[in-house]
C-alpha positions in Angstrom: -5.1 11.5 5.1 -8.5 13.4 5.4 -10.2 11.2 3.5 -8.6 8.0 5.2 -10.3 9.4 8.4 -13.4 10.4 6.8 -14.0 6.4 5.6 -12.2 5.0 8.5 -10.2 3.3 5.9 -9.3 -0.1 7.2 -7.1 -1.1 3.6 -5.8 0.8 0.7 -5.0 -0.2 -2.9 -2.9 0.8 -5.3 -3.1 -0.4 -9.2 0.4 0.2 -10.0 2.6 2.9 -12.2 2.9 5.6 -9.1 5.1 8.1 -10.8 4.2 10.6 -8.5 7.2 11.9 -6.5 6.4 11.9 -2.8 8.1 11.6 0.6 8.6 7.9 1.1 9.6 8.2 5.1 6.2 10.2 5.5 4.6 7.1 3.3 6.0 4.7 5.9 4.5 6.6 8.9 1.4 8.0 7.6 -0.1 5.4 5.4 1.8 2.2 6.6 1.4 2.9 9.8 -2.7 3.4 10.0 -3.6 1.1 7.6 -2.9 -2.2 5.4 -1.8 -1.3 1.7 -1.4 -3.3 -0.9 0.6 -2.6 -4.3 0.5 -4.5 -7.7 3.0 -3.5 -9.7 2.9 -1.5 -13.2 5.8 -0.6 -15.7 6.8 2.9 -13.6 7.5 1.3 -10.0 10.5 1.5 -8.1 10.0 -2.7 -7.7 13.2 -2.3 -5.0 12.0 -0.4 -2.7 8.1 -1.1 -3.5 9.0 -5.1 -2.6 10.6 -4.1 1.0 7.1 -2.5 2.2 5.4 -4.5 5.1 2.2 -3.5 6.5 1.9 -3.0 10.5 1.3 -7.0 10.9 4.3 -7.8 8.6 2.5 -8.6 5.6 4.1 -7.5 2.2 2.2 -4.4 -0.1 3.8 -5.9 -2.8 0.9 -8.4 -4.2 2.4 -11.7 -6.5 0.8 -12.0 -9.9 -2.6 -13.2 -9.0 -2.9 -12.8 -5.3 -6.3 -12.1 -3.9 -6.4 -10.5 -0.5 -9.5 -9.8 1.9 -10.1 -7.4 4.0 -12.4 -8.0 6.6 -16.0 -9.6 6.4 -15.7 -9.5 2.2 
């Protein structure tokens, strides 16, 4: 989170296989809730839950095969 504010991070990304244990309801709020994340998937996710993520504006994290996103001016 310190380093989301440090940036002013307006989009995070994550390349898949999060093995990592942490607290998903503290995911939801903290990270869902302050910024737009997107997900592809690798061989370790938990595709259930990982594919009922929406960002604040009702996007999905959960990128299809070959999606390409933008975030802002890029």
């Amino acid at each position: 989170m310190e380093i989301m504010d440090r940036h002013f991070s307006r989009a995070l990304f994550s390349l898949g296989d999060n093995v990592v244990e942490f607290n998903r309801e503290k995911f939801r709020e903290e990270i869902l809730g302050r910024c737009k994340f997107y997900s592809i998937y690798g061989n370790h996710e938990d595709m259930e839950w990982l594919s009922t993520l929406q960002n604040f504006d009702g996007t999905p994290v959960l990128l299809r095969d070959a999606e390409v996103v933008t975030v802002g001016d890029m």
